[in-house]
MIBAFI-820929 format. One record per residue (C-alpha): residue in one letter; residue number from 0; x, y, z. Coordinates in pm, whole numbers, plus 50000, padded with zeros to 5 digits. Example, Ala and Ser with C-alpha at 12.3 -4.5 7.8 and 13.67 -1.06 7.14 Angstrom:
2
(sese 'A' 0 (51230 49550 50780));
(sese 'S' 1 (51367 49894 50714));
% end
This chain:
428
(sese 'X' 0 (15900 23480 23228));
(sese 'X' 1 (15710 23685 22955));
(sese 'X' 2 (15397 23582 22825));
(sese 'X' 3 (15344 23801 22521));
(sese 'X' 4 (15354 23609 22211));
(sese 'X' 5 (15346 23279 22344));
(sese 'X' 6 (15226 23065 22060));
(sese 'X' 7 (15038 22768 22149));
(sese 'X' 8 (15214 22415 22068));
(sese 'X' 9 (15164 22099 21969));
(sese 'X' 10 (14824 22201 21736));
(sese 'X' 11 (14791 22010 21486));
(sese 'X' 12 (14474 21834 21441));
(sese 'X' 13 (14407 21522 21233));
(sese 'X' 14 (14265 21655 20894));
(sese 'X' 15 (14075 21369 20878));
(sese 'X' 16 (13840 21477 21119));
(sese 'X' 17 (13806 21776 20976));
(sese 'X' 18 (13895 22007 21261));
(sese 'X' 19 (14072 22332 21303));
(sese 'X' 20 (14431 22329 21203));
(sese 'X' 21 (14559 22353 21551));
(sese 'X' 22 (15646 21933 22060));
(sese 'X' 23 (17634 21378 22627));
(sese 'X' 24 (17856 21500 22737));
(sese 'X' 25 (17912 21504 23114));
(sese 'X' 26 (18247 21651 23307));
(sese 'X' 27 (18274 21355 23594));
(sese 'X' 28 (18489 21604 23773));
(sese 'X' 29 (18374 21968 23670));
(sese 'X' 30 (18481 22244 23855));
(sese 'X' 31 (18217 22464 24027));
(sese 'X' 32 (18206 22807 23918));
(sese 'X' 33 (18310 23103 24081));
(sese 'X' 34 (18010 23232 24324));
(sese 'X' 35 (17826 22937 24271));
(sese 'X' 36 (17573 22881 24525));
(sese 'X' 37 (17678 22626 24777));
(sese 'X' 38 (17401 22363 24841));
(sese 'X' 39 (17122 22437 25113));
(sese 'X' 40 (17269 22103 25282));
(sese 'X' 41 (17588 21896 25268));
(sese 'X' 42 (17587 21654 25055));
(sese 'X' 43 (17292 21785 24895));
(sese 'X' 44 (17463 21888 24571));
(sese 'X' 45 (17737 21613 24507));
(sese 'X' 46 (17938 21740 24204));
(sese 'X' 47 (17839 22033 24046));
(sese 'X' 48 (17854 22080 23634));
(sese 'X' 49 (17974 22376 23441));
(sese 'X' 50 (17911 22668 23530));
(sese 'X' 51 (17696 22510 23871));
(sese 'X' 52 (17371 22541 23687));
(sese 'X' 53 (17293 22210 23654));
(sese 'X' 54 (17455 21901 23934));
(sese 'X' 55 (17472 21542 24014));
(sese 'X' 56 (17350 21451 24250));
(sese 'X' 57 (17272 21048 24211));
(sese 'X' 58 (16991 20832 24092));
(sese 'X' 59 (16614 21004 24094));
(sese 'X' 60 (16415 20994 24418));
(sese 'X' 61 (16064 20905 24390));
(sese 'X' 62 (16063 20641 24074));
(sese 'X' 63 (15937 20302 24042));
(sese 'X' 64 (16140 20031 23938));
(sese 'X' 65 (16009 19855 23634));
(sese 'X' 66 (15907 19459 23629));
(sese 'X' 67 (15869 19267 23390));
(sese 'X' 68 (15523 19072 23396));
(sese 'X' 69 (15490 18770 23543));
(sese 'X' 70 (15333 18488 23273));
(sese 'X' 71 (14951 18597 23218));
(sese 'X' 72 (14987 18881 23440));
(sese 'X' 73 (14736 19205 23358));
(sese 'X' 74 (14939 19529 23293));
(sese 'X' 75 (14906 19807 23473));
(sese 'X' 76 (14698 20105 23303));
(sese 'X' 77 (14956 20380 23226));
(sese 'X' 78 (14812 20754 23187));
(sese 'X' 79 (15126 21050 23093));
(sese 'X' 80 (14993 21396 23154));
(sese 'X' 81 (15236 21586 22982));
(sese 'X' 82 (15275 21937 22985));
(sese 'X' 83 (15448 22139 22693));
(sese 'X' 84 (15644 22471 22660));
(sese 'X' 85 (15685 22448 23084));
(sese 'X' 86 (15728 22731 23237));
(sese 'X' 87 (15655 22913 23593));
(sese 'X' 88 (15472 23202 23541));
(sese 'X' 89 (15248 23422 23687));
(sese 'X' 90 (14965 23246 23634));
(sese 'X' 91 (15196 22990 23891));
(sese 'X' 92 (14990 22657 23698));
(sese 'X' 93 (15357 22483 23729));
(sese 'X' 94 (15367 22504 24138));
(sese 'X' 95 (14977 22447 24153));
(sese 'X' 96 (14996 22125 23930));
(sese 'X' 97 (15314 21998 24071));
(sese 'X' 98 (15066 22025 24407));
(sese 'X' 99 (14780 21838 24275));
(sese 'X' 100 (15022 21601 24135));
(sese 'X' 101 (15181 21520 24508));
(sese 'X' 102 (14779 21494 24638));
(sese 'X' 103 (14669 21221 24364));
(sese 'X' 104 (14967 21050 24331));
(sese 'X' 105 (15054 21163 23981));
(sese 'X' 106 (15414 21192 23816));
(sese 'X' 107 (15419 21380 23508));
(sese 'X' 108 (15627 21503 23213));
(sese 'X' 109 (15741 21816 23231));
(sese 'X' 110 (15874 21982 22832));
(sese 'X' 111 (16059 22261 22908));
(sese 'X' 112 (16114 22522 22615));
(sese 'X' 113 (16465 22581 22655));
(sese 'X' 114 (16420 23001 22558));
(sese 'X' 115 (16194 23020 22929));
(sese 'X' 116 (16548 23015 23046));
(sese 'X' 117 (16755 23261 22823));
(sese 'X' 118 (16681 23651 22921));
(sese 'X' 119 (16560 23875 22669));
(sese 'X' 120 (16894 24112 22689));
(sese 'X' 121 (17061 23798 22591));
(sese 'X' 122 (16806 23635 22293));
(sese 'X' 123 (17103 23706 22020));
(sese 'X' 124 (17244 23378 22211));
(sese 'X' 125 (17013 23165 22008));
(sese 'X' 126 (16951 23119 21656));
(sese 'X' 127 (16704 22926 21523));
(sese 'X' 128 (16709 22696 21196));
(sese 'X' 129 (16656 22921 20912));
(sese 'X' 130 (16596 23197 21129));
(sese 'X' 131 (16742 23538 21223));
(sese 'X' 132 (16965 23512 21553));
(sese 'X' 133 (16733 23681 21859));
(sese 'X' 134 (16419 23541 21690));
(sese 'X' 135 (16136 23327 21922));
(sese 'X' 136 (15775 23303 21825));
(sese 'X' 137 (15695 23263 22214));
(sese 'X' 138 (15965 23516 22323));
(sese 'X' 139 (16189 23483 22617));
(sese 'X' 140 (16252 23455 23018));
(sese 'X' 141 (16348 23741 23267));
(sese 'X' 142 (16563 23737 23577));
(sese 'X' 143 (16213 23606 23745));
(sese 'X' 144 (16061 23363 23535));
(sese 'X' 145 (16396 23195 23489));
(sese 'X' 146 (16427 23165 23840));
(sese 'X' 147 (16080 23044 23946));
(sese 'X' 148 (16073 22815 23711));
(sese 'X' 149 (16481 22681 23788));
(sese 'X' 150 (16254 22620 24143));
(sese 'X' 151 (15976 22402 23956));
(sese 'X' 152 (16193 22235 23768));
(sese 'X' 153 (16415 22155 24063));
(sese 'X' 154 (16119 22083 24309));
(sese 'X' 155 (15957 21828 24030));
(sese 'X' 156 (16266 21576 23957));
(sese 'X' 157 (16272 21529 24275));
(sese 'X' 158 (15911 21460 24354));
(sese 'X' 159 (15964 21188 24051));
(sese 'X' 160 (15886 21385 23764));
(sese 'X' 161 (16068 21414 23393));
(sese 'X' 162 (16194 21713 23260));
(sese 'X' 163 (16186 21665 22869));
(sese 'X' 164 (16178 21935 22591));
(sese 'X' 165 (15976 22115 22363));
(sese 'X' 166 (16309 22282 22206));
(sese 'X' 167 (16342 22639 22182));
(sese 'X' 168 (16140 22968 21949));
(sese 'X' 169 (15835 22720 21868));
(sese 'X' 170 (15837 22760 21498));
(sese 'X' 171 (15563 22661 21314));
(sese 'X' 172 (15415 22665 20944));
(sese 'X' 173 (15555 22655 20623));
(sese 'X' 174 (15783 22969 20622));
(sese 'X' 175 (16072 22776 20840));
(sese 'X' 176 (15875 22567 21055));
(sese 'X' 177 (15996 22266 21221));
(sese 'X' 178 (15827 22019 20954));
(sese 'X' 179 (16043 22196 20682));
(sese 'X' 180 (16416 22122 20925));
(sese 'X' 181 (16705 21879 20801));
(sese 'X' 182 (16844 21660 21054));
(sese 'X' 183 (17120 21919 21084));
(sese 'X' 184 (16857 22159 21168));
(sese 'X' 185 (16715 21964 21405));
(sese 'X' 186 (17059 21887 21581));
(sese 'X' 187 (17142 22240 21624));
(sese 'X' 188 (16813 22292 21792));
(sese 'X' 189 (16879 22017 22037));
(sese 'X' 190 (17217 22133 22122));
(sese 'X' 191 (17128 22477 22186));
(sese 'X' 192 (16830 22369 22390));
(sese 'X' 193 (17028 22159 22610));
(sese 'X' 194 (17290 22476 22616));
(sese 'X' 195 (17035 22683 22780));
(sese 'X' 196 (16921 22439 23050));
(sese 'X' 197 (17284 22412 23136));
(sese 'X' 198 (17408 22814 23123));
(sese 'X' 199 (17089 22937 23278));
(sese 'X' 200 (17301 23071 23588));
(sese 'X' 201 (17568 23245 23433));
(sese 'X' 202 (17319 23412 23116));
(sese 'X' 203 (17033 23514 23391));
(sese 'X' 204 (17330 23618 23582));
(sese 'X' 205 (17190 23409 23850));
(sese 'X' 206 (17502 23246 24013));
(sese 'X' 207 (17404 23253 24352));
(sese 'X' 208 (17079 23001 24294));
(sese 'X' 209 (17077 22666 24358));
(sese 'X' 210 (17158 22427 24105));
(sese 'X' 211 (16951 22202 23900));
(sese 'X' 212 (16985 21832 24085));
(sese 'X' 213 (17039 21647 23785));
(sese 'X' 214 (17264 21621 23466));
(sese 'X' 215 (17096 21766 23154));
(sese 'X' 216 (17296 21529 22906));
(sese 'X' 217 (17135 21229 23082));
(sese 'X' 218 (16799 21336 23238));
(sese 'X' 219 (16713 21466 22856));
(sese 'X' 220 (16572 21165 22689));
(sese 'X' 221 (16218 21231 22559));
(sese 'X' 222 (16102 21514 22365));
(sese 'X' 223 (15750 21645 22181));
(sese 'X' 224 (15829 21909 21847));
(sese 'X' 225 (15643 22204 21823));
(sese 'X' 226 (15295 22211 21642));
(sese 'X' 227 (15350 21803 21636));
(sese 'X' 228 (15531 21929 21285));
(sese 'X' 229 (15874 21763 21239));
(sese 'X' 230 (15880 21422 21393));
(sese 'X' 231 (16061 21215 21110));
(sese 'X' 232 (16372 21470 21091));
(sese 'X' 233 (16374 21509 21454));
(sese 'X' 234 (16339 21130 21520));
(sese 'X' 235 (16666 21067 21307));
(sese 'X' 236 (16863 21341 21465));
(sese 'X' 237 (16758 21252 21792));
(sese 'X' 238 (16872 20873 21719));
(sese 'X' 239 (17213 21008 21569));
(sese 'X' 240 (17303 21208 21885));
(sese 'X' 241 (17209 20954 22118));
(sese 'X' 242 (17032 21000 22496));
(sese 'X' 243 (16682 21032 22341));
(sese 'X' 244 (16450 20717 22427));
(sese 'X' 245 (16146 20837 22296));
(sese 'X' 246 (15922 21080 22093));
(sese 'X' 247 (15545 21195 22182));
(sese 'X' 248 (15482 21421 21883));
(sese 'X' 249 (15305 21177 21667));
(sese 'X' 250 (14892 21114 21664));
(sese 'X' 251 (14748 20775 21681));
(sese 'X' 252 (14473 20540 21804));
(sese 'X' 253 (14474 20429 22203));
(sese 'X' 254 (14710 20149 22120));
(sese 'X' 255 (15027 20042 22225));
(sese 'X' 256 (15281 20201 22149));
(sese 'X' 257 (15605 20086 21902));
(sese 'X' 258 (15922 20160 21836));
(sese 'X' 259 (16029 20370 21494));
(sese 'X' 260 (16418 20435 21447));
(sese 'X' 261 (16508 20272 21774));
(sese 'X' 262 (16300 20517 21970));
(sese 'X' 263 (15964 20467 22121));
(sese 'X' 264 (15672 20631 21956));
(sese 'X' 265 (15427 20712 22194));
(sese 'X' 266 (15227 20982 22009));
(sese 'X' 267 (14897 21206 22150));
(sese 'X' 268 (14587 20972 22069));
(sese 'X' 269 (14261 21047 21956));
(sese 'X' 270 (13933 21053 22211));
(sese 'X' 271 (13601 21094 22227));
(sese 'X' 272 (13463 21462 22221));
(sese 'X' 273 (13083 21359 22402));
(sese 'X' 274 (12795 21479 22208));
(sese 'X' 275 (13025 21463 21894));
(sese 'X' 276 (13030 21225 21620));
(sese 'X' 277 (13413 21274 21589));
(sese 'X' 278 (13714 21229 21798));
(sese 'X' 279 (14007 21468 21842));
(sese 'X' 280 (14389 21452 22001));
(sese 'X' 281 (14439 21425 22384));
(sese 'X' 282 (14552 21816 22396));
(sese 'X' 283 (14372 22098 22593));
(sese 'X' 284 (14442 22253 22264));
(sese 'X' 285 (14259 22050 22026));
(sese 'X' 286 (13909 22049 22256));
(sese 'X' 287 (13933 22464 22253));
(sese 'X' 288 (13965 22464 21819));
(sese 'X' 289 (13722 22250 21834));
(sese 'X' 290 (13492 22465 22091));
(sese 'X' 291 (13579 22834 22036));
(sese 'X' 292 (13733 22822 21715));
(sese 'X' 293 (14045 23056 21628));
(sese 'X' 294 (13961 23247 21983));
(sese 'X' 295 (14075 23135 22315));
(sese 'X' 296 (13887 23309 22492));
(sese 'X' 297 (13476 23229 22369));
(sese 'X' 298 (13157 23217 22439));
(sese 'X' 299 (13191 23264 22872));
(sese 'X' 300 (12818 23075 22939));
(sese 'X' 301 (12992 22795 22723));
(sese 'X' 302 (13309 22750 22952));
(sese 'X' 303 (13183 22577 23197));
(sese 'X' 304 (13007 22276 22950));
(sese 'X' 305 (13356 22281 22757));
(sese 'X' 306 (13547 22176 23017));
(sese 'X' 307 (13342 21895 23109));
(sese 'X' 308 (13335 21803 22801));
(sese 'X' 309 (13701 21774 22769));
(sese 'X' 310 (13701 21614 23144));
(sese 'X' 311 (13430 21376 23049));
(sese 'X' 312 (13614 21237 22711));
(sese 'X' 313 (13927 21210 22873));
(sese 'X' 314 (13765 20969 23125));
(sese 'X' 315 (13566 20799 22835));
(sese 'X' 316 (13895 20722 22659));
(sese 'X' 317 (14106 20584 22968));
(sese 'X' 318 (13798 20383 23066));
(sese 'X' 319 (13763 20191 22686));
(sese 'X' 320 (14137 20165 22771));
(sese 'X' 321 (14176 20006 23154));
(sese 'X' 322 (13884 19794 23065));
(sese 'X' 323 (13983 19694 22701));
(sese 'X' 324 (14315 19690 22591));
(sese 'X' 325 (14518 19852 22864));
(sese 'X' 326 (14730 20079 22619));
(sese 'X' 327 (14868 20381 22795));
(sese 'X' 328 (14684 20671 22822));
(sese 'X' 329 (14868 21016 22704));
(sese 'X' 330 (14713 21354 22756));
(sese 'X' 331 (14896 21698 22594));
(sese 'X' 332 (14835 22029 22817));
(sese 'X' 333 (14936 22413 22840));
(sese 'X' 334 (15012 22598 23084));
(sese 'X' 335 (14745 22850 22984));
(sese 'X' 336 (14385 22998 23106));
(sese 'X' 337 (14251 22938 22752));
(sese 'X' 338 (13867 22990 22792));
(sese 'X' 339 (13841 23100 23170));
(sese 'X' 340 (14117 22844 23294));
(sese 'X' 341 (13845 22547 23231));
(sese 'X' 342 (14112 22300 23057));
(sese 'X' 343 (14308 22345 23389));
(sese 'X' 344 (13973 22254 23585));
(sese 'X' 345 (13878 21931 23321));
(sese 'X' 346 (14259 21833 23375));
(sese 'X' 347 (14237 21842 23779));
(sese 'X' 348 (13934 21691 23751));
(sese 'X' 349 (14063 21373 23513));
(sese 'X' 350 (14403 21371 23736));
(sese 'X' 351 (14157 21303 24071));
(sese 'X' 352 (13962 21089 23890));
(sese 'X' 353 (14173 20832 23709));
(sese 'X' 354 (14456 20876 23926));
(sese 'X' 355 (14346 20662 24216));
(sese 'X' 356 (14196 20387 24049));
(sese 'X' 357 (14330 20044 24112));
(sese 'X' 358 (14571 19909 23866));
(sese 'X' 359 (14692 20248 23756));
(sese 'X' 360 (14990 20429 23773));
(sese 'X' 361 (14994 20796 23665));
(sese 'X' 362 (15379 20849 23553));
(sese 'X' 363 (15640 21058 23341));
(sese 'X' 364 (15726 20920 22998));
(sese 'X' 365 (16066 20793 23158));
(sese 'X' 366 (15869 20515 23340));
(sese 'X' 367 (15662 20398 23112));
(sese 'X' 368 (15946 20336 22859));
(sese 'X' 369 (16142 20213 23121));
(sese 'X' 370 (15887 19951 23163));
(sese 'X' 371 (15859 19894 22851));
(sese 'X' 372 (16214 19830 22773));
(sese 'X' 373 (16179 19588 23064));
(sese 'X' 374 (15874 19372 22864));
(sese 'X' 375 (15926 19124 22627));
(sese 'X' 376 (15958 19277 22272));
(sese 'X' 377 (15699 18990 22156));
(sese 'X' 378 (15471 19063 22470));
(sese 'X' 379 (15438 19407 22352));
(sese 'X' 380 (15398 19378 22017));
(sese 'X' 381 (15119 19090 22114));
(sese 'X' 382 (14938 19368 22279));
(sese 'X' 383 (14962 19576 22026));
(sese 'X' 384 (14725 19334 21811));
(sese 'X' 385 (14436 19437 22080));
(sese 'X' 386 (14200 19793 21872));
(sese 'X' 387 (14100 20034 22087));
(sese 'X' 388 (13881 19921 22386));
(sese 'X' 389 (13965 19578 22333));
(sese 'X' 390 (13980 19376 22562));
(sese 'X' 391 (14129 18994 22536));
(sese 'X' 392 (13816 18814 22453));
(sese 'X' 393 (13965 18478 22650));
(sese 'X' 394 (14076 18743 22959));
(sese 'X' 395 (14411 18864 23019));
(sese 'X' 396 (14578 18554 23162));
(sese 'X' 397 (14482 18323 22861));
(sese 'X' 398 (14587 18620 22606));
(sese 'X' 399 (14964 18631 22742));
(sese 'X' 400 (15017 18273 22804));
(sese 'X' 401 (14909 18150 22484));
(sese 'X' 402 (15070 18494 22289));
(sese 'X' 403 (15410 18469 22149));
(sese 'X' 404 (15680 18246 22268));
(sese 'X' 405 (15868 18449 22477));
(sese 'X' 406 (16209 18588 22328));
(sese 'X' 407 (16526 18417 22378));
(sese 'X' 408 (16709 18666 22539));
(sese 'X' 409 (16447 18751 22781));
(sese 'X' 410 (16635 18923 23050));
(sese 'X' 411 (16577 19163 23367));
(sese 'X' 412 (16508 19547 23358));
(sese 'X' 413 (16774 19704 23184));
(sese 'X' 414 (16684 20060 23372));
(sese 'X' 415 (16658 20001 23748));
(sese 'X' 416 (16469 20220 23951));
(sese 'X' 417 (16472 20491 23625));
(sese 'X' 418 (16818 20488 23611));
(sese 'X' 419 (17026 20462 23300));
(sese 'X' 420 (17349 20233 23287));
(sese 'X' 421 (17478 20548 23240));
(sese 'X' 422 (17371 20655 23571));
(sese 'X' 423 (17488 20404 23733));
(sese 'X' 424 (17804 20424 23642));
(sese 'X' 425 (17856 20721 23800));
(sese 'X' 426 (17826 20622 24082));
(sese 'X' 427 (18153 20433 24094));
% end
């Protein structure tokens, strides 16, 4: 994968805090392609999609099934690291987190920028909104990067984790940005996103590799924009084309979360920054502006402080959170070495830390909207009343059982074990 010119995403920084300015259509009986790769084992790959780049190959291993809460039952404390633009380069961050993840029981959210996996010879494939065809402000894959990272992304669904997507050439700004797309922009983005998850064989001319083990149209349901620019435009196309569940390019307080256009909003939130008298948004990012400035790559004596400090507000904010109000927790990363690598040490060390504390589950953005989906509408928007770090005065148990009457159509899970109906009708 190439590394030049990869422009750092999702920075935008509240201006309030005065910071540096910092995201179905299935065949049920495709044909494989010719020279596809047969699977490793039978019955490994059940039915094959396209041009064998992407598969079927049944419900996701590795998820939780959600439940709704029993009456005056505590929630769980939810924490999404998330992880935009992914790609395996050679850095290898995707492998090594995917490994810490696996040690401290952590399922995350993997955005894939759908250019990592169109090669460079063939970049005239894509054209961006209001943009010249061949044009990506973070470039494009190669033969290898497309292929390690086919492996990560393969190797993480079925350890549990989501593959979502920070779209395609990462434009931000004013001259043709994402915040200045139409909805019609916006579609075309999606569609050729999805278009290069599911040709990456046959453009990387990489038809011997194994396919992906999932179906794009259906595992595709969450998404963060580029720069956080965007979200309203997106949001509407995304509701219009149907599959998406949920959007994480907004910025809010640690609350819980609502639902805006028949999609969940679960946006970045803002935390503490110890030893400041501000706060700033949940993104690797966001700490470095605020640390180094326009450079990523300052003062060396200072790395070592700045990533504790990021480590240590991270764990300030999901603490005011598991012992206030319980609202999920959602952290923003890179796959980057910005200042020495330390955002990748403060990470680790948050992931180690919160990860194995009772009461909390560390999970993609699929299960926590699937568990959400399974609540109460009334419960959650009862919870919602709780500010940051609140926590119910007259303890958990009184809060929920003297909330909201429960709605009438109160009903089971709708999403078993992660699955869309969808999904499961597949399987027939």
């Amino acid at each position: 994968m190439k590394a030049v010119n990869k422009k750092i995403a999702g920075g935008l920084v509240a201006t309030a805090l005065v910071l540096g300015v910092a995201g179905c259509t299935s065949e049920r009986s495709p044909k494989a392609a010719p020279g596809a790769a047969a699977p490793e084992a039978p019955g490994s790959v059940l039915r094959l999609i396209g041009d064998g780049s992407t598969s079927y190959t049944g419900p996701q291993p590795n998820v939780q099934k959600p439940r709704r809460l029993g009456p005056g039952e505590k929630p769980p404390q939810f924490v999404v690291f998330s992880w935009d633009g992914a790609g395996e380069d050679s850095q290898k961050l995707f492998s090594h987190f995917r490994g810490v993840g696996r040690k401290y029981n952590a399922r995350m959210t993997y955005f894939l920028s759908g250019v990592y996996m169109l090669p460079e010879e063939k970049r005239s494939l894509y054209t961006g909104p209001q943009h010249e065809p061949g044009r990506s402000d973070i470039g494009f894959g190669d033969p290898q990067g497309i292929k390690d990272t086919a492996t990560q992304i393969r190797e993480a669904w079925l350890e549990g984790n989501e593959i979502g997507t920070h779209f395609n050439g990462h434009f931000c700004g004013p001259d043709g940005g994402v915040g200045t797309w139409s909805v019609d922009d916006w579609k075309s983005e999606i569609r050729q996103a999805k278009a290069f998850v599911k040709n990456w064989k046959t453009n990387a001319g990489l038809q011997q590799e194994k396919a992906l083990p999932f179906d794009y149209d259906k595992e595709l349901i969450g998404a963060r924009t580029p720069c956080l620019e965007g979200q309203k435009n997106f949001m509407l196309a995304a509701k219009s084309m149907g599959g998406f569940r949920y959007d994480s390019s907004g910025i809010s307080k640690q609350k819980w979360p609502k639902k805006t256009d028949g999609l969940w909003d679960i946006p970045l939130q803002l935390v503490p920054i110890p030893g400041r008298a501000f706060e700033t948004l949940s993104m690797d990012y966001n700490f470095m502006v605020n640390q180094s400035g326009t450079t990523s790559q300052g003062d060396p004596s200072q790395h070592a402080y700045w990533g504790n400090q990021m480590r240590d507000g991270l764990i300030q904010a999901f603490d005011r959170a598991y012992r206030g109000n319980r609202a999920p927790l959602v952290i923003g990363n890179h796959f980057e070495s910005w200042n020495g690598g330390t955002y990748m040490r403060a990470i680790e060390e948050t992931i180690k830390f919160v990860c194995v504390q009772p009461e909390v589950r560390c999970v993609p953005f699929r299960e926590l909207v699937d568990w959400l989906d399974a609540q109460d509408p009334k419960t959650v928007e009862w919870m919602r009343t709780l500010d940051v770090g609140e926590a119910p005065k007259e303890g958990w148990a009184r809060f929920l059982t003297t909330g909201p009457a429960p709605s009438p159509a109160a009903s089971a899970p709708t999403a078993p074990e992660g699955v869309t109906q969808a999904e499961e009708t597949d399987e027939e």
